[in-house]
C-alpha positions as a Markdown table, in Angstrom:
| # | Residue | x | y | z |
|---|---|---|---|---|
| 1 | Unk | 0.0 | 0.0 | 0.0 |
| 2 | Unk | 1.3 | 3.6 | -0.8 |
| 3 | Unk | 2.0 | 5.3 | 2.4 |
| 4 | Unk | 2.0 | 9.2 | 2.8 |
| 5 | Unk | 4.5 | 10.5 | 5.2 |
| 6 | Unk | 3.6 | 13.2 | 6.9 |
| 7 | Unk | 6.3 | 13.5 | 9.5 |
| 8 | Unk | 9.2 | 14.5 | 7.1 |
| 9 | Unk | 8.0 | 16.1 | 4.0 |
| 10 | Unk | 10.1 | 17.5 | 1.4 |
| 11 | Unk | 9.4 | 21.0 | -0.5 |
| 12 | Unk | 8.1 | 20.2 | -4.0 |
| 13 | Unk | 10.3 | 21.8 | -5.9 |
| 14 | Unk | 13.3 | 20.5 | -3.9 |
| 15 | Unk | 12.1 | 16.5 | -4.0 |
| 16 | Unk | 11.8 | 17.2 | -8.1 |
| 17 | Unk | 15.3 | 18.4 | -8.3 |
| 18 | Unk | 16.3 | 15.1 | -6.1 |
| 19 | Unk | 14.4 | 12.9 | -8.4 |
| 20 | Unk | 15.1 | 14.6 | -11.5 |
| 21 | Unk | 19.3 | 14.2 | -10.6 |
| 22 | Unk | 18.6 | 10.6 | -9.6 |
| 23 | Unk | 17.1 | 9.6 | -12.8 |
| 24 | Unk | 19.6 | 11.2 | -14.4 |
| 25 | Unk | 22.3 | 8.8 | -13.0 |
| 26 | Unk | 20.6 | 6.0 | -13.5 |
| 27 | Unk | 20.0 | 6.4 | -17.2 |
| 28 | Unk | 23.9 | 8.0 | -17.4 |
| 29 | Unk | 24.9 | 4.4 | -15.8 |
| 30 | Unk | 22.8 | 2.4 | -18.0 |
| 31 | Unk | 20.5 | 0.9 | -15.4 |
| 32 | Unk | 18.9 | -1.0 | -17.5 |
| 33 | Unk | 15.4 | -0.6 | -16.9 |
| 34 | Unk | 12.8 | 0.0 | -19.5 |
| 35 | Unk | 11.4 | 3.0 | -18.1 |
| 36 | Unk | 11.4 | 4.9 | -14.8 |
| 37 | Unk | 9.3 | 7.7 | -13.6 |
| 38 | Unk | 8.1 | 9.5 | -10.5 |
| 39 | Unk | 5.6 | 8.2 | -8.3 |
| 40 | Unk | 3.8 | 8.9 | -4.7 |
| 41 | Unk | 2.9 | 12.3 | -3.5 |
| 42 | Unk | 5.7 | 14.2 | -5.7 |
| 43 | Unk | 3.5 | 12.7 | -9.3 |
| 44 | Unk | 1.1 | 13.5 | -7.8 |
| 45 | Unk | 1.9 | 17.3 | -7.6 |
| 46 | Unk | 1.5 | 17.5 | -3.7 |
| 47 | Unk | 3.1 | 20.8 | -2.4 |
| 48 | Unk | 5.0 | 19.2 | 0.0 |
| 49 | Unk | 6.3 | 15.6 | -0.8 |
| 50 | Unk | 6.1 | 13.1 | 1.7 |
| 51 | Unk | 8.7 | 10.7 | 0.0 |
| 52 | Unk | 10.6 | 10.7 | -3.1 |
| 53 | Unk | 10.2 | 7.4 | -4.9 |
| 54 | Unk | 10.6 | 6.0 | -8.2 |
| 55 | Unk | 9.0 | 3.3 | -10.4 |
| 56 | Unk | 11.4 | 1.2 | -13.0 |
| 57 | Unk | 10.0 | -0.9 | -15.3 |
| 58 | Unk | 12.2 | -4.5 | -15.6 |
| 59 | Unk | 11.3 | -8.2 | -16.1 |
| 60 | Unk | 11.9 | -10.3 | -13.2 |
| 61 | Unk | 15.1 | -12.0 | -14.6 |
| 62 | Unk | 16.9 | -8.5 | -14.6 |
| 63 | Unk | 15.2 | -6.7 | -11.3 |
| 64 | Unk | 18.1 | -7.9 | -8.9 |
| 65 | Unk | 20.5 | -7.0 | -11.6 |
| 66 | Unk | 18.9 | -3.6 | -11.0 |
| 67 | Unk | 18.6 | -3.2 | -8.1 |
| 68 | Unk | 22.7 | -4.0 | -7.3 |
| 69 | Unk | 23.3 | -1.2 | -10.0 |
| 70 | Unk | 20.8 | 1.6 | -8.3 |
| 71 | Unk | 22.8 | 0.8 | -4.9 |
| 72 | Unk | 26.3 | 1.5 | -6.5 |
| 73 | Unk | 25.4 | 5.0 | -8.5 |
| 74 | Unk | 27.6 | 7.5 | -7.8 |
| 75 | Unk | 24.7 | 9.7 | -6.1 |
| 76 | Unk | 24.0 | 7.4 | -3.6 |
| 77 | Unk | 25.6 | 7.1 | -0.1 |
| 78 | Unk | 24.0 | 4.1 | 1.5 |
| 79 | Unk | 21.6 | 1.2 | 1.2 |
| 80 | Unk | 18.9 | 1.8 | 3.8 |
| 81 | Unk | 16.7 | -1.2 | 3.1 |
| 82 | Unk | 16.3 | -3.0 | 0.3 |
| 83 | Unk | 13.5 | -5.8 | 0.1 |
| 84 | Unk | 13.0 | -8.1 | -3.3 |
| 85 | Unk | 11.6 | -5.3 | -5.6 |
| 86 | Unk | 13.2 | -2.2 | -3.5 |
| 87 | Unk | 15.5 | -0.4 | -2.5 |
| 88 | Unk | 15.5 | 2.7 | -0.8 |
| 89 | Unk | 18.9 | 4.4 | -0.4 |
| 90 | Unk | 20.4 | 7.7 | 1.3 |
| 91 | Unk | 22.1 | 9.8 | -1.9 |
| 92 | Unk | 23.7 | 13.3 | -2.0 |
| 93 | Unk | 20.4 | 15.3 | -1.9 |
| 94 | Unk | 18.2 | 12.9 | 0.6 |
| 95 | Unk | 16.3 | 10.0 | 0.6 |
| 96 | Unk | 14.9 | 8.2 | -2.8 |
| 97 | Unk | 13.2 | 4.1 | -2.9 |
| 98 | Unk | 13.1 | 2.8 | -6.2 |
| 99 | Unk | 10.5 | 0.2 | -6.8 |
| 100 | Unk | 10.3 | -2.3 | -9.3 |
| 101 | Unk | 7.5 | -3.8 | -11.5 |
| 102 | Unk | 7.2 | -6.5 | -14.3 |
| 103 | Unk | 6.5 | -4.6 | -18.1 |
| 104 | Unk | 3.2 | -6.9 | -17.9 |
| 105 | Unk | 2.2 | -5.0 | -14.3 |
| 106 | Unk | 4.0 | -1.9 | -14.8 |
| 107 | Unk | 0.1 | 0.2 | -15.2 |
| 108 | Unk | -1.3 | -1.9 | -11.7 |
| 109 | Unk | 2.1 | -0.6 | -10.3 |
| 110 | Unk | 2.0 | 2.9 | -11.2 |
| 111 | Unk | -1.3 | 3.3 | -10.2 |
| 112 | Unk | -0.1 | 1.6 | -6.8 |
| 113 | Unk | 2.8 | 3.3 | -5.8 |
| 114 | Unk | 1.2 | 6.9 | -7.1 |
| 115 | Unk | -1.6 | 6.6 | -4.5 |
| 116 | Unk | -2.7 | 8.4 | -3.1 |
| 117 | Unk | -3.9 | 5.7 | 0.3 |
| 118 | Unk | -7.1 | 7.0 | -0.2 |
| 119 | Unk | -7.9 | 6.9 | -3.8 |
| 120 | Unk | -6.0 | 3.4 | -3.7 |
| 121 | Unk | -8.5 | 1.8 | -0.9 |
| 122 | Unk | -11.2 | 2.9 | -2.9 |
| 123 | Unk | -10.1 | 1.5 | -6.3 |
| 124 | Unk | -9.7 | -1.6 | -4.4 |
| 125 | Unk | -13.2 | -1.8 | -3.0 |
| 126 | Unk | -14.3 | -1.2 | -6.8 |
| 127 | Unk | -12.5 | -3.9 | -7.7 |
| 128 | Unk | -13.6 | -6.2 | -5.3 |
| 129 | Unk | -16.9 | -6.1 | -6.6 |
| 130 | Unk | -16.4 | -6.5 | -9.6 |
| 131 | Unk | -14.0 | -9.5 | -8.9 |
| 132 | Unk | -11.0 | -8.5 | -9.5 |
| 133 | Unk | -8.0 | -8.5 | -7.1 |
| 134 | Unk | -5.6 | -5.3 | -6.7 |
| 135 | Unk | -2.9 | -5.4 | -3.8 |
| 136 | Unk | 0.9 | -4.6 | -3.6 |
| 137 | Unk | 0.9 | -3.5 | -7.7 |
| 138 | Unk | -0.5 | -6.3 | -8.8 |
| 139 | Unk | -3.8 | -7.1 | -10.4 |
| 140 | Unk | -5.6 | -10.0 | -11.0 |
| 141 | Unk | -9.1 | -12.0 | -10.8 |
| 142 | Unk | -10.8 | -13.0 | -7.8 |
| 143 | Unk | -10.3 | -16.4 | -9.5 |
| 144 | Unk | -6.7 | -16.3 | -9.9 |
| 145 | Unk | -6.4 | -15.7 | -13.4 |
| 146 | Unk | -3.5 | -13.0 | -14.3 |
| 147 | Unk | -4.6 | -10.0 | -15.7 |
| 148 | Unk | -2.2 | -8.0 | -18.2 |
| 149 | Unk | -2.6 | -3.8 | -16.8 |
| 150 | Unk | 0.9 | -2.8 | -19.2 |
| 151 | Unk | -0.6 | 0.8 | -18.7 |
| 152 | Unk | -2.8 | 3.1 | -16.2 |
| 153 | Unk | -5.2 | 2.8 | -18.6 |
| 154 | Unk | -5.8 | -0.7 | -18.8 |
| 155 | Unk | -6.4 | -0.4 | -14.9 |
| 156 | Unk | -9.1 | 1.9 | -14.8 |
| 157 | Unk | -10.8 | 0.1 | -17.7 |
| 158 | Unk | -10.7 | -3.1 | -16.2 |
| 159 | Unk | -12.8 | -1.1 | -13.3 |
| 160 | Unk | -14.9 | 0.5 | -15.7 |
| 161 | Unk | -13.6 | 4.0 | -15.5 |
| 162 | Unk | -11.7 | 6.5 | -17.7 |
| 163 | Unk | -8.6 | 7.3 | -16.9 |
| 164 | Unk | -7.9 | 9.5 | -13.5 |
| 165 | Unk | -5.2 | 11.8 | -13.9 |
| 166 | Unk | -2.4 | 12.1 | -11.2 |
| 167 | Unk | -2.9 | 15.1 | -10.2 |
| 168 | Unk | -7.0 | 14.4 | -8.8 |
| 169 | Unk | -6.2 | 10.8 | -7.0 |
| 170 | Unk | -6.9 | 12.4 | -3.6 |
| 171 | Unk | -9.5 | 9.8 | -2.9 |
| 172 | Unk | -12.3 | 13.1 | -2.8 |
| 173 | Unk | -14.6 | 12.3 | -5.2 |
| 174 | Unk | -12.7 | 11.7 | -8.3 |
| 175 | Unk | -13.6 | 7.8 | -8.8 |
| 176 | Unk | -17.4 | 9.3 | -8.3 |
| 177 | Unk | -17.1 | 11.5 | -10.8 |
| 178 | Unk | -15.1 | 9.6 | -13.3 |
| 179 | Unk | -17.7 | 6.6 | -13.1 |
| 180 | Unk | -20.9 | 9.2 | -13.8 |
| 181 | Unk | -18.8 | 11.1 | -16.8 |
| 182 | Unk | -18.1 | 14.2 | -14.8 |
| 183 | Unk | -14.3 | 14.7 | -15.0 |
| 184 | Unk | -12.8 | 17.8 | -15.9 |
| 185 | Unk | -10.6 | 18.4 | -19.5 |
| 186 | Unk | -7.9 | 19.2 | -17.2 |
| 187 | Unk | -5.6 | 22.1 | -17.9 |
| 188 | Unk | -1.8 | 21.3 | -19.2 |
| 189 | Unk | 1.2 | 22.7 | -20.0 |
| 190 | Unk | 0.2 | 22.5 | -23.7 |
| 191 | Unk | -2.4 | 25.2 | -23.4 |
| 192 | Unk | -0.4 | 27.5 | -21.7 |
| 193 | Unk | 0.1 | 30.1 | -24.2 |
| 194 | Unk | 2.1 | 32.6 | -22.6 |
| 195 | Unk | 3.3 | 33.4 | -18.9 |
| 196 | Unk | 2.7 | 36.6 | -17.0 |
| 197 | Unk | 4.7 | 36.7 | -13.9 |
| 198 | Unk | 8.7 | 36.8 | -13.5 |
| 199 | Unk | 11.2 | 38.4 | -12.8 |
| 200 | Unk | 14.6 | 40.1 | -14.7 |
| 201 | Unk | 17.8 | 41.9 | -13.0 |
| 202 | Unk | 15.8 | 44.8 | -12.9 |
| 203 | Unk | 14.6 | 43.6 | -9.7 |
| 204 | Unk | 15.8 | 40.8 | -8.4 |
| 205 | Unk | 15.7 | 38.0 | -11.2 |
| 206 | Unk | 18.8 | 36.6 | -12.1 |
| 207 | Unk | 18.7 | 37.2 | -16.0 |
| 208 | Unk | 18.3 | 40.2 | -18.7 |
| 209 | Unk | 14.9 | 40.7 | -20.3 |
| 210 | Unk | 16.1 | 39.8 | -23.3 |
| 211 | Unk | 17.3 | 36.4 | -21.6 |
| 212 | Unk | 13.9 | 35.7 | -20.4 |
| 213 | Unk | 12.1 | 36.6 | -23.7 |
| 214 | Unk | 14.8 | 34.2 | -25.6 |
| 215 | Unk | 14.2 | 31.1 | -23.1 |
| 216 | Unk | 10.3 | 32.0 | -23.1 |
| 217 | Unk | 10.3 | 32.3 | -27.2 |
| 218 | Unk | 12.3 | 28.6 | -27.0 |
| 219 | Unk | 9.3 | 27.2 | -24.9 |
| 220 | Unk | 6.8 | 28.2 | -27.2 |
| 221 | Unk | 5.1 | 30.8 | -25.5 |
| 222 | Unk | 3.2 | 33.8 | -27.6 |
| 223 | Unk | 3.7 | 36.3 | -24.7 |
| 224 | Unk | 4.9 | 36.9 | -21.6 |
| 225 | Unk | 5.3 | 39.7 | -19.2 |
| 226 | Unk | 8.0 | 41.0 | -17.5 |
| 227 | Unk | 6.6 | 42.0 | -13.8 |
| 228 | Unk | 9.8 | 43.1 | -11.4 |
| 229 | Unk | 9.3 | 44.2 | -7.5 |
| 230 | Unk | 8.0 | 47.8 | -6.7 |
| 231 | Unk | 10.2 | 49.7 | -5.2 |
| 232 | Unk | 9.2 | 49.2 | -1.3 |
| 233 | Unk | 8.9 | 45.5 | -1.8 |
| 234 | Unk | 11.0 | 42.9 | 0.1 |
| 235 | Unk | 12.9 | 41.6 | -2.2 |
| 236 | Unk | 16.7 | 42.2 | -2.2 |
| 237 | Unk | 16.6 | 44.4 | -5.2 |
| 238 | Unk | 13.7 | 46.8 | -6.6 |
| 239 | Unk | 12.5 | 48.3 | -10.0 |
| 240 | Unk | 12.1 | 51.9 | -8.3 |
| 241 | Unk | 9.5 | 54.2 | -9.9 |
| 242 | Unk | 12.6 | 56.5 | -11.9 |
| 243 | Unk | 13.9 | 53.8 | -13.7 |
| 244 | Unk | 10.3 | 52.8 | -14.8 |
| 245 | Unk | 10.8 | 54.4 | -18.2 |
| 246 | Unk | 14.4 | 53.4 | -18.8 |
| 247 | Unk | 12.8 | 49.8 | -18.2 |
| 248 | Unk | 10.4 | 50.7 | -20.9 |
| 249 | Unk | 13.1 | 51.7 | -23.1 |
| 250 | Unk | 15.1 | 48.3 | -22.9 |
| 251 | Unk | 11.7 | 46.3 | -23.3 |
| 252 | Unk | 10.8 | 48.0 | -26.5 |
| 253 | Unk | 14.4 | 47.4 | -27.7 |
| 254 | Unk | 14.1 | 43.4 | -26.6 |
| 255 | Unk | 10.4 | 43.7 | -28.6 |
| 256 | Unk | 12.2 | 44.9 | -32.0 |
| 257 | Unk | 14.5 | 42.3 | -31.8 |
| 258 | Unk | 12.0 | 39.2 | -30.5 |
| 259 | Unk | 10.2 | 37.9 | -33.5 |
| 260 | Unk | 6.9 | 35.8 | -32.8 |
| 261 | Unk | 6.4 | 36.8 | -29.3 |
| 262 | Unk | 4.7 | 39.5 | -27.6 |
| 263 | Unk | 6.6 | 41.2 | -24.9 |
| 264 | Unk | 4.5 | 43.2 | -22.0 |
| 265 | Unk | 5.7 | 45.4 | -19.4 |
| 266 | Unk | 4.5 | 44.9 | -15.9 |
| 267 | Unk | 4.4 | 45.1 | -12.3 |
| 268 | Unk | 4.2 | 43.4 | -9.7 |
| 269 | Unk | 3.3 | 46.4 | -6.9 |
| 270 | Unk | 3.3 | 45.8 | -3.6 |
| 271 | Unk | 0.4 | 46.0 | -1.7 |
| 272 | Unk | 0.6 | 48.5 | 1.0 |
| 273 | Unk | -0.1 | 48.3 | 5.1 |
| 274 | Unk | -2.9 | 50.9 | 4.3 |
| 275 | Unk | -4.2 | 49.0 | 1.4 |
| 276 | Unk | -2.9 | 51.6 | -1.3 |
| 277 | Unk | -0.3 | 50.3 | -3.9 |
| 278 | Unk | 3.3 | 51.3 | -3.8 |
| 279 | Unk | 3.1 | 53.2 | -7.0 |
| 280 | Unk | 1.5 | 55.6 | -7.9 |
| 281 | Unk | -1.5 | 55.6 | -10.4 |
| 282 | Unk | 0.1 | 57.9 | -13.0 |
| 283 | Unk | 3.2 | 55.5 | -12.9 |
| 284 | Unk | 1.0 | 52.3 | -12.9 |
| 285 | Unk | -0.7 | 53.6 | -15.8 |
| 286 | Unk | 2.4 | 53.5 | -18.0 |
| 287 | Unk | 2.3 | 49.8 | -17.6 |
| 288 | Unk | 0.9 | 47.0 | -20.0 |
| 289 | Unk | -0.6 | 44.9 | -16.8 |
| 290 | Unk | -0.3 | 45.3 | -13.3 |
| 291 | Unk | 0.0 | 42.3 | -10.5 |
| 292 | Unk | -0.1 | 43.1 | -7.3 |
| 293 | Unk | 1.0 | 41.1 | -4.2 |
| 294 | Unk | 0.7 | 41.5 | -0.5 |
| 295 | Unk | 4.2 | 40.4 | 0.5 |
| 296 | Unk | 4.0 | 41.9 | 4.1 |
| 297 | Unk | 1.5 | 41.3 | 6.8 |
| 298 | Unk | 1.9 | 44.0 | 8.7 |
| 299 | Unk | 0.6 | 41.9 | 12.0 |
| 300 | Unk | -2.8 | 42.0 | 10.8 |
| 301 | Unk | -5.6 | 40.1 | 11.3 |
| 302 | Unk | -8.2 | 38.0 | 9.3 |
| 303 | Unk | -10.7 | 41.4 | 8.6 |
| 304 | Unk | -7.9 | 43.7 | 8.0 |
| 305 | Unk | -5.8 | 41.6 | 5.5 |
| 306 | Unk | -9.3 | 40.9 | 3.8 |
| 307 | Unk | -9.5 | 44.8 | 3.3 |
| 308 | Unk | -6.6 | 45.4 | 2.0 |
| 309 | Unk | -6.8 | 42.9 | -0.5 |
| 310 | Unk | -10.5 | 44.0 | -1.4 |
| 311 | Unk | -9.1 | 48.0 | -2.0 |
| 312 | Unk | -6.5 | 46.1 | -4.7 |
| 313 | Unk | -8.9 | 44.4 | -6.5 |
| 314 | Unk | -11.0 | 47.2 | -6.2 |
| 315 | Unk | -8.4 | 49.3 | -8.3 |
| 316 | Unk | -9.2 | 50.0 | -12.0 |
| 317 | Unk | -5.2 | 49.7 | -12.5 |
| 318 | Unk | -4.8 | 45.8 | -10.8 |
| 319 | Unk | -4.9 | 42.7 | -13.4 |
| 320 | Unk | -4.1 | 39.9 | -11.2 |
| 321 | Unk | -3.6 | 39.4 | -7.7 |
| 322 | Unk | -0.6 | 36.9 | -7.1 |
| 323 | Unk | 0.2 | 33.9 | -4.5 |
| 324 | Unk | -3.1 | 35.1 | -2.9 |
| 325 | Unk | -2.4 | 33.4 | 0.5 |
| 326 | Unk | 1.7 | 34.0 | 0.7 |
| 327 | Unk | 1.6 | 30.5 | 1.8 |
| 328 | Unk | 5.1 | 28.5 | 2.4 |
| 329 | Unk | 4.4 | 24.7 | 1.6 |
| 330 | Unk | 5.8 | 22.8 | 4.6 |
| 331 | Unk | 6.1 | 26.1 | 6.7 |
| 332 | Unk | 3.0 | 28.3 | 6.5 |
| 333 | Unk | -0.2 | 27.8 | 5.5 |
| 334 | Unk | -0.3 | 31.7 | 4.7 |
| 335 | Unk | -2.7 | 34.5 | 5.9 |
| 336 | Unk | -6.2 | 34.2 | 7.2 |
| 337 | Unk | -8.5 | 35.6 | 4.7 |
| 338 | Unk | -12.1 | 36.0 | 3.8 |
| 339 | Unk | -12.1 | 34.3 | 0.6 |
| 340 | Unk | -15.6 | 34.6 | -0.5 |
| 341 | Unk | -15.3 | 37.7 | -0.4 |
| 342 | Unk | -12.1 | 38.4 | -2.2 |
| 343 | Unk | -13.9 | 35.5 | -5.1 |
| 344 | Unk | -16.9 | 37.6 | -5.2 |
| 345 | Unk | -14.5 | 40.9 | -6.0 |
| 346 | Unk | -12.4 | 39.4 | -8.2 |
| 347 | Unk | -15.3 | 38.1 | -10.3 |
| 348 | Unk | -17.6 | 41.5 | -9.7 |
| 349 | Unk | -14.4 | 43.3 | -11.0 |
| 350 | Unk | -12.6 | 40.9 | -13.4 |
| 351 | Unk | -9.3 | 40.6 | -11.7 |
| 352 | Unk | -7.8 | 37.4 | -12.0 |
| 353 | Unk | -6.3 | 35.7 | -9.3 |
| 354 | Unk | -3.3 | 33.5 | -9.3 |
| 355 | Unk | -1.8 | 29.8 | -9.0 |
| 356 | Unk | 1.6 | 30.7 | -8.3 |
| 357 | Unk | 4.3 | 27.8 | -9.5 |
| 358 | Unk | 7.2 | 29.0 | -7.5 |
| 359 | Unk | 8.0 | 26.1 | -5.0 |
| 360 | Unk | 7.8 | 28.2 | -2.1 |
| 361 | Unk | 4.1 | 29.0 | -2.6 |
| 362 | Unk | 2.1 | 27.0 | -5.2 |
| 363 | Unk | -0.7 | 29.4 | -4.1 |
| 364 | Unk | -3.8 | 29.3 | -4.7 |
| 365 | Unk | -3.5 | 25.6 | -3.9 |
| 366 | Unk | -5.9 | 22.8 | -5.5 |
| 367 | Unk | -8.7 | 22.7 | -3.6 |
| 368 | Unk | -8.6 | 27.0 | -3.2 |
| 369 | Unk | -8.3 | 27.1 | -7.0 |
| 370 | Unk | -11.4 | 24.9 | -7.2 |
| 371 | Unk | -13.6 | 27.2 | -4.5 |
| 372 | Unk | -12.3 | 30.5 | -6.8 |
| 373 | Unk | -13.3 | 28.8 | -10.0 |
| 374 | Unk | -16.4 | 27.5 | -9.0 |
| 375 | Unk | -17.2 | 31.2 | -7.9 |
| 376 | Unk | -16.4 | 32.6 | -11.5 |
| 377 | Unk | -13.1 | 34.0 | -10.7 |
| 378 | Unk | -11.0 | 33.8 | -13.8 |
| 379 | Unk | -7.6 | 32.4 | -12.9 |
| 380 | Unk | -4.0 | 33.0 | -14.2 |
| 381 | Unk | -1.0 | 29.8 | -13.6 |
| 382 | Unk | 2.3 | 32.0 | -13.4 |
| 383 | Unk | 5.6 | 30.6 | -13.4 |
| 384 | Unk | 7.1 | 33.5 | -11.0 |
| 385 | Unk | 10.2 | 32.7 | -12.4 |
| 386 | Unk | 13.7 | 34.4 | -11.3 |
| 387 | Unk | 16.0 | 33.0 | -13.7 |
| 388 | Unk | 15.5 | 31.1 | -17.0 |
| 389 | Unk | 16.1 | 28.2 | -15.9 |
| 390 | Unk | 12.7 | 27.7 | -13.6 |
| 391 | Unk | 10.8 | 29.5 | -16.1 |
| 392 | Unk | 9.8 | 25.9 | -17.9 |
| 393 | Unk | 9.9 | 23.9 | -14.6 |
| 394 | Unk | 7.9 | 26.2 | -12.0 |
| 395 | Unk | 5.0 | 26.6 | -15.0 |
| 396 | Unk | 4.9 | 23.2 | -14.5 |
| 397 | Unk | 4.5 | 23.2 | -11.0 |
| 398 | Unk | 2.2 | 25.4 | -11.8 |
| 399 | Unk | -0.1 | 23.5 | -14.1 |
| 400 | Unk | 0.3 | 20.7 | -11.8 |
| 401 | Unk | -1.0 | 22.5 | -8.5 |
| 402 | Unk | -4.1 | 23.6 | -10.9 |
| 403 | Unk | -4.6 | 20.5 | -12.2 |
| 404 | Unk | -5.1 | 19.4 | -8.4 |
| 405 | Unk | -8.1 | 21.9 | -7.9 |
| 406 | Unk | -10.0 | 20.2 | -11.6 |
| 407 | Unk | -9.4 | 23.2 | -13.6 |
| 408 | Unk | -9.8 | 23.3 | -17.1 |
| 409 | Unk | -8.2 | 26.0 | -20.0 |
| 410 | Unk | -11.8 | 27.8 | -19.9 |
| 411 | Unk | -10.7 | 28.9 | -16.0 |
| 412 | Unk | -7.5 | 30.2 | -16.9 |
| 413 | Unk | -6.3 | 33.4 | -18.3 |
| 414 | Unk | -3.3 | 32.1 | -20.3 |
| 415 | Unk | -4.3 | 29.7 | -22.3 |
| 416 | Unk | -6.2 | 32.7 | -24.3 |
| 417 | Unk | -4.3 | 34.6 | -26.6 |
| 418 | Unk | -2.5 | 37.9 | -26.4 |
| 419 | Unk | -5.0 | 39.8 | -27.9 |
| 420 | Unk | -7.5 | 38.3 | -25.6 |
| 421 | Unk | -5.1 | 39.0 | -22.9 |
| 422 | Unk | -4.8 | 42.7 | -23.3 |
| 423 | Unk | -8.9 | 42.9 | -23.8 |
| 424 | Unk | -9.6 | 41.5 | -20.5 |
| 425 | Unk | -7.0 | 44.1 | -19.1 |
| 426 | Unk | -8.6 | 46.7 | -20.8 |
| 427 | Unk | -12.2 | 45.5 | -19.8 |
| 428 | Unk | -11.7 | 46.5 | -16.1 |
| 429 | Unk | -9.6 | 49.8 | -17.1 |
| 430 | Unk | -12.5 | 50.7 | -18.9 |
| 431 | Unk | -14.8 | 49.7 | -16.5 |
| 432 | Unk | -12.7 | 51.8 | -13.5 |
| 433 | Unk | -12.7 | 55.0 | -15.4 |
């Protein structure tokens, strides 16, 4: 059975890097398994990992083969247990188990060791009733009879269901929903069309404009949006309000060089103690879409955070409000807020409100995203990238946190076009004025 840990969990983006670096070894050593992926909590796109573990695919004459190889890759410090299709070692980076499955189980065992323990105990009471055996990645018939599940998707047939993806195996309604027909068409990266939060040396990225409009042009994006820190934010360096213009300058040089990708200039303004932004309107006005964020608590409580929030969306100047919560996965669950009535603003006012793909919030999380969706808040999934080299990864983090909360393209801002993009900006300006 798949176990969550919940005494010792692991950051997301962290437990990815570990996993990503340890299947990197193994297929630079030749492992020789036919495939190996992700499994448990971190496939599943939970913001704080309970273990890192790994699912190879290798017949049975090879599996201790494997196994001996996994033990002695360079990464890896020591053997912690191993058991006859296991091993869990200490590497580098922290703790990985790699589990092992025959090519003719490999679906039974991904659905197995993905989880999570409650979506697994249910699939196993379907299963039971309709005769069919599913324990320790294995499937057969009550009977005895062997039952070939090569993929997930022989699985879920064989109980009468589509497939479920990853991301909605939290054992809260999903199997319900799939048997009745009622899934969502589940946003991906594929219909993200552009991204509108990160960050360049302006502020405190770690990379030129032009570097970030290169690497967002090589992942296929049709726009993006360059949105440094205000000047009063917390970060460790600011785009102050007299260098606004210069930005401007640089941007519109980047845009007559880019070809096939729109560039805009942004914001992301801080939102003050008082609830006012830290620029001014005249200065907000000269920008192509504004996000504001509320980095600071100021030792508020629930109805005063609320209210300051509420006078941001309020503003005929604000686009988006990001990381709504300012949670820390593992660390904070973030502020106490009325969020019905920051949905009901947002949708009254058409300000989107973000799912936030940087590791250190993946905010609004899942089941948020869902309550905000379902209350006709238009969402945007930004990558809140500081360097080019999370701009790909942390989109997919944040894809992945949205895809835990069902939602589909229609939700989200980005996966509309650019032109589409700067209407719905220019809806609420219009509205405001």
């Amino acid at each position: 059975m798949p176990i969550d840990v919940t005494t010792s969990r692991v950051p997301l983006g962290r437990a990815h890097l570990l996993a990503s670096s340890v299947i990197r070894e193994a297929r630079r050593a030749g492992l020789g398994a036919d495939a190996i992926a992700t499994v448990g909590s971190l496939r599943r796109c939970v913001p704080a990992v309970g273990d890192v573990a790994l699912l190879a695919v290798v017949p049975a004459a090879r599996q201790t083969q494997v196994l001996n190889a996994f033990s002695r890759l360079p990464i890896v410090v020591t053997v912690t247990a191993r058991e006859t299709s296991s091993v869990s070692v200490e590497t580098l980076r922290g703790p990985v188990t790699l589990h092992l499955t025959d090519p003719d189980q490999a679906g039974a065992a991904l659905v197995w060791h993905t989880g999570s323990r409650a979506h697994v105990t249910q699939l196993q009471a379907r299963a039971e009733r309709l005769g069919v055996r599913f324990a320790g990645g294995h499937v057969a018939r009550a009977t005895g009879a062997g039952v070939s599940c090569a993929s997930e998707q022989d699985v879920y047939a064989l109980l009468d269901l589509p497939y479920i993806a990853p991301e909605l195996r939290s054992g809260d309604g999903e199997i319900e929903a799939a048997g009745e027909g009622r899934l969502p068409r589940l946003v991906s990266e594929l219909d993200i069309r552009g991204d509108l939060h990160m960050h360049s040396t302006w502020s405190d990225g770690r990379n030129t404009i032009a570097d970030m409009v290169s690497a967002a042009r090589q992942l296929g994006y049709e726009y993006i949006a360059i949105t440094d820190h205000s000047e009063r934010a917390w970060s460790s360096r600011k785009l102050a309000a007299a260098d606004v213009d210069r930005q401007r300058e640089e941007i519109d040089a980047v845009r007559a060089q880019a070809r096939g990708i729109e560039v805009l200039h942004g914001i992301e303004v801080d939102i003050m103690h008082d609830g006012s932004l830290d620029f001014d309107d005249e200065v907000l006005g000269r920008f192509d879409i504004v996000l504001a964020s509320l980095h600071d608590d100021g030792g508020h409580g629930r109805a005063r955070l609320t209210e300051r929030y509420l006078r941001a969306i309020h503003h005929p100047l604000v686009n988006i409000i990001t990381h709504p919560t300012n949670r820390v996965p593992g660390y904070s669950d973030g502020y106490a807020l009325d969020l019905e009535a920051l949905w009901a603003a947002a949708a009254e006012t058409g300000t989107a409100m973000e799912i936030d793909g940087a590791p250190g919030h993946l905010d609004l999380d899942g089941l948020l995203a869902r309550r905000a969706a379902s209350a006709g808040v238009t969402l945007e999934v930004g990558s809140d990238s500081h360097g080019v080299d999370a701009l790909g990864r942390q989109m997919q983090f944040g894809v992945g946190t949205a895809r835990r909360g069902w939602i589909e393209p229609r939700h989200v801002l980005n996966t509309r076009s650019a032109a589409d993009v700067r209407a719905f900006i220019e809806r609420k300006r219009t509205r405001g004025s």
